[in-house]
C-alpha positions as CSV (number, residue, x, y, z in Angstrom):
1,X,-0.6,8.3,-13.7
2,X,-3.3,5.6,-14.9
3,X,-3.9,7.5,-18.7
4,X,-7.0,5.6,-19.8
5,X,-6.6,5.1,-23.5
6,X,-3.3,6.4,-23.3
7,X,-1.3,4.0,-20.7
8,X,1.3,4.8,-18.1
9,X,2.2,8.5,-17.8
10,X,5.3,9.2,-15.7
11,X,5.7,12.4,-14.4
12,X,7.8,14.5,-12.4
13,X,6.0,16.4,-9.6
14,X,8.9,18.0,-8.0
15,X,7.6,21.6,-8.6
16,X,3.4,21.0,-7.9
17,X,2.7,24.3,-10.0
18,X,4.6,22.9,-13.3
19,X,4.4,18.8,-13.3
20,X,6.5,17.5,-16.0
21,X,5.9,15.0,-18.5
22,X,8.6,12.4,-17.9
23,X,7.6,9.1,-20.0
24,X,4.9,7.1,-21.1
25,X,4.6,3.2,-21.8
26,X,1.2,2.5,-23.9
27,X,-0.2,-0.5,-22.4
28,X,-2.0,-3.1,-24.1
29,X,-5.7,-2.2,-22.3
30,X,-7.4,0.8,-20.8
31,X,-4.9,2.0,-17.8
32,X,-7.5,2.6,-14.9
33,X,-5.4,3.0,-11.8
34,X,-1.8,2.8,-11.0
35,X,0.4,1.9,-7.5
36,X,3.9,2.1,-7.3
37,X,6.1,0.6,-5.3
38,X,10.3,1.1,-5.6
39,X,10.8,1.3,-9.2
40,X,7.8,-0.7,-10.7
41,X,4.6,0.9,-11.3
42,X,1.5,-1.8,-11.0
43,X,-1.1,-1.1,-13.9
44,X,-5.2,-2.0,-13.4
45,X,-5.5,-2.3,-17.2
46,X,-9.1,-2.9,-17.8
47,X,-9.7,-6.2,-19.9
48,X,-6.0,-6.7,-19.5
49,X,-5.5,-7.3,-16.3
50,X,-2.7,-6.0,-14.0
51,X,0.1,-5.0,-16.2
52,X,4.0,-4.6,-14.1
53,X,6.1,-1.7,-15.6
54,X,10.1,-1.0,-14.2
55,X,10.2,2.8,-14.4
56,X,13.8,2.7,-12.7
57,X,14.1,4.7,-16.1
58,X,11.3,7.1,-16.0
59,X,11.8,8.3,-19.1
60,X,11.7,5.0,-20.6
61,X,9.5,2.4,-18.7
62,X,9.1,-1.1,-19.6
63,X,7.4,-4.2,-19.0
64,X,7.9,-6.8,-16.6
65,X,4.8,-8.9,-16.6
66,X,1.6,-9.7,-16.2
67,X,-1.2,-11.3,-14.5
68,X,-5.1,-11.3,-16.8
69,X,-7.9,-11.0,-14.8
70,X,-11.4,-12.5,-15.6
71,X,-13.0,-9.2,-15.3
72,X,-12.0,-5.8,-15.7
73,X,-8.9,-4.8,-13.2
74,X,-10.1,-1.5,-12.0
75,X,-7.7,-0.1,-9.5
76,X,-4.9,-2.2,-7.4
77,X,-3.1,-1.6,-3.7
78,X,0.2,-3.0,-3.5
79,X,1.6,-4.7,0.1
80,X,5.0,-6.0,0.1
81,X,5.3,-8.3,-3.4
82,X,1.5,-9.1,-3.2
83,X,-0.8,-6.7,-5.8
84,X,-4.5,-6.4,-4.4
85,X,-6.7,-6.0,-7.3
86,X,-10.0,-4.7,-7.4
87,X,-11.6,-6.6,-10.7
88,X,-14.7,-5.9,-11.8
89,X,-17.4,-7.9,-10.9
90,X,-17.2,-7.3,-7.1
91,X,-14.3,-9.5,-6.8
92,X,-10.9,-9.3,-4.8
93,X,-7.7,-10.9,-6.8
94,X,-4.7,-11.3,-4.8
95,X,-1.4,-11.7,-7.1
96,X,1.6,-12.6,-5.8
97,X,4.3,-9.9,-7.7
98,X,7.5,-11.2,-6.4
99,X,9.0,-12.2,-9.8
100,X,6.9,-9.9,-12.2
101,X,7.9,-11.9,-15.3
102,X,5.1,-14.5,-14.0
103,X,3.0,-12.8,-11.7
104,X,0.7,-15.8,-9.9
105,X,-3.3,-15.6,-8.3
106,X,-3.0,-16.6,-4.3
107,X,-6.5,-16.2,-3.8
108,X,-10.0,-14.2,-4.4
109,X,-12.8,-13.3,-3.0
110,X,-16.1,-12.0,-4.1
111,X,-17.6,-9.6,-2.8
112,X,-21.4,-7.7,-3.4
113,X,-21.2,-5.2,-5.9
114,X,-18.3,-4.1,-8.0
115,X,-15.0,-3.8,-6.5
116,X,-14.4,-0.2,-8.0
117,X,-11.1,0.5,-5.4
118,X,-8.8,-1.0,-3.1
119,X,-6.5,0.0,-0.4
120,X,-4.8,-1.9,2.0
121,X,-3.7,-1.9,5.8
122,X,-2.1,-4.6,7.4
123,X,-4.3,-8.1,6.9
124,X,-7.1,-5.9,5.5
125,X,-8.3,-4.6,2.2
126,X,-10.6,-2.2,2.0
127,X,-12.8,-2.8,-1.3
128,X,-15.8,0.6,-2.6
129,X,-18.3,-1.2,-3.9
130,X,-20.5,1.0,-5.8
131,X,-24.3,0.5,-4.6
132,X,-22.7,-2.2,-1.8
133,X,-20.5,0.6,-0.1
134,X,-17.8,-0.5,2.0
135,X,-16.3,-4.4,1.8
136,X,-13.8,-5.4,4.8
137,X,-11.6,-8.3,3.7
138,X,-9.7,-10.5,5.9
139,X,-6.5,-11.1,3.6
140,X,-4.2,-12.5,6.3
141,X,-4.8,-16.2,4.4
142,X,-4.3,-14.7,0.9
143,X,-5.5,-18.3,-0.4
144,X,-8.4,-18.2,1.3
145,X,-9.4,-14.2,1.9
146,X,-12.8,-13.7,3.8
147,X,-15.4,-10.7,4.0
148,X,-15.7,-9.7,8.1
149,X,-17.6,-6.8,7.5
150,X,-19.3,-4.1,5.4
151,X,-20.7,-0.7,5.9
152,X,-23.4,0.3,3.6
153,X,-23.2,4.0,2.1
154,X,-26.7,4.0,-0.1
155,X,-28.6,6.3,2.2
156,X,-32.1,4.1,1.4
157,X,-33.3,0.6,2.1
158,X,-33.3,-2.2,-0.1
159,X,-36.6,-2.2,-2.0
160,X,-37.0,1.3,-1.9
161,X,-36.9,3.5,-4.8
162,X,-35.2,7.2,-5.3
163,X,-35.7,10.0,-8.0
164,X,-32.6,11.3,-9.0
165,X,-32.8,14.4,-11.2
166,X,-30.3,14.3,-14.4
167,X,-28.0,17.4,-15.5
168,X,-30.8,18.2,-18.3
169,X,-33.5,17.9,-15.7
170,X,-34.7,14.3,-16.9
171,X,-35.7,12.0,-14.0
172,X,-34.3,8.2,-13.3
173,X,-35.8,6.3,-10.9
174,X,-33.5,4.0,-9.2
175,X,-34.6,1.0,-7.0
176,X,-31.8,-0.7,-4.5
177,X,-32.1,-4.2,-4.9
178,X,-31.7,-7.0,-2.1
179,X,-28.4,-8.5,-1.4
180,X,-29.7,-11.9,-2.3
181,X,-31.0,-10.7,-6.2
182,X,-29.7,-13.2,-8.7
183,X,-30.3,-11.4,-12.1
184,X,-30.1,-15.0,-14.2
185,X,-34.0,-15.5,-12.4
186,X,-35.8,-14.0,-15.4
187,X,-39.4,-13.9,-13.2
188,X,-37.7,-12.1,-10.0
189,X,-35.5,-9.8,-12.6
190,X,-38.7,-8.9,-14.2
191,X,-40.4,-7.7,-10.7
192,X,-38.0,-5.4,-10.0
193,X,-39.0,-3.7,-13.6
């Protein structure tokens, strides 16, 4: 289990009504979401990138490796010895994890929004995107991986504003901007005010 703050929780789920604290390894960032695959546990570790943890020893896991991120590694999908890693900033790192002592980038891809969670099938990763919904990315060419399509889960248009109504009954008013916004344009960033 990704613990925040806390690191790498192992547990032992064998009896779903009592789970069982097996081991913990306190990695170096802010453990957000974990894969596993055989006996290493992939790590999305915030500002530290993807940390790679052998828990062939559950109750004492260690490190392998690790491959820094220019973002914030959120959550990762793990496909054979490639890790899929959904960074912050809406992009798409693919690491190749075959010798975890020196995990290597293959490729990226960026993508609208924030990458908040991955999951991959076949040659396609399947990126949530916050406000951008859905991203489809071809990752057949891992060097070279392509958005083919998106599906768009903000039930309003671009433009078009919403009142959401807070837990204390406080309104925010949120506007959807266009796909094409660039927030360095001070002028255009100050129309959408």
């Amino acid at each position: 289990v990704a613990d925040y703050g806390n690191g790498l929780a192992v547990l032992d789920v064998g009896d779903p009504a009592s789970p069982a604290l097996l081991g913990t390894y306190d990695t170096p960032g802010w453990a957000r979401g974990v894969a596993v695959s055989g006996t290493r546990a992939y790590v999305a570790d915030s500002d530290a990138g993807l940390q790679i943890i052998d828990v062939s020893d559950p109750a004492s896991p260690t490190w392998l490796g690790a491959y820094d991120t220019p973002g914030t590694a959120l959550n990762v999908a793990i496909s054979g010895t490639r890790a899929y890693v959904a960074d912050l900033g809406g992009d798409l790192r693919i690491v190749d994890v075959g010798n975890p002592a020196s995990p290597t980038l293959l490729g990226f891809c960026s993508t609208p929004g924030t990458a908040y969670d991955v999951e991959v099938a076949g040659d396609l990763a399947y990126l949530a995107a916050g406000l951008y919904g859905l991203q489809i990315v071809d990752v057949s060419d891992p060097a070279s991986p392509v958005v083919v399509g998106s599906y768009d889960t903000v039930d309003y248009a671009e433009g078009d504003t919403v009142s959401v109504e807070m837990h204390d009954g406080a309104h925010i008013v949120l506007r959807k901007i266009d796909r094409s916004y660039e927030p360095t344009d001070r002028a255009r960033a100050l129309a959408y005010v």
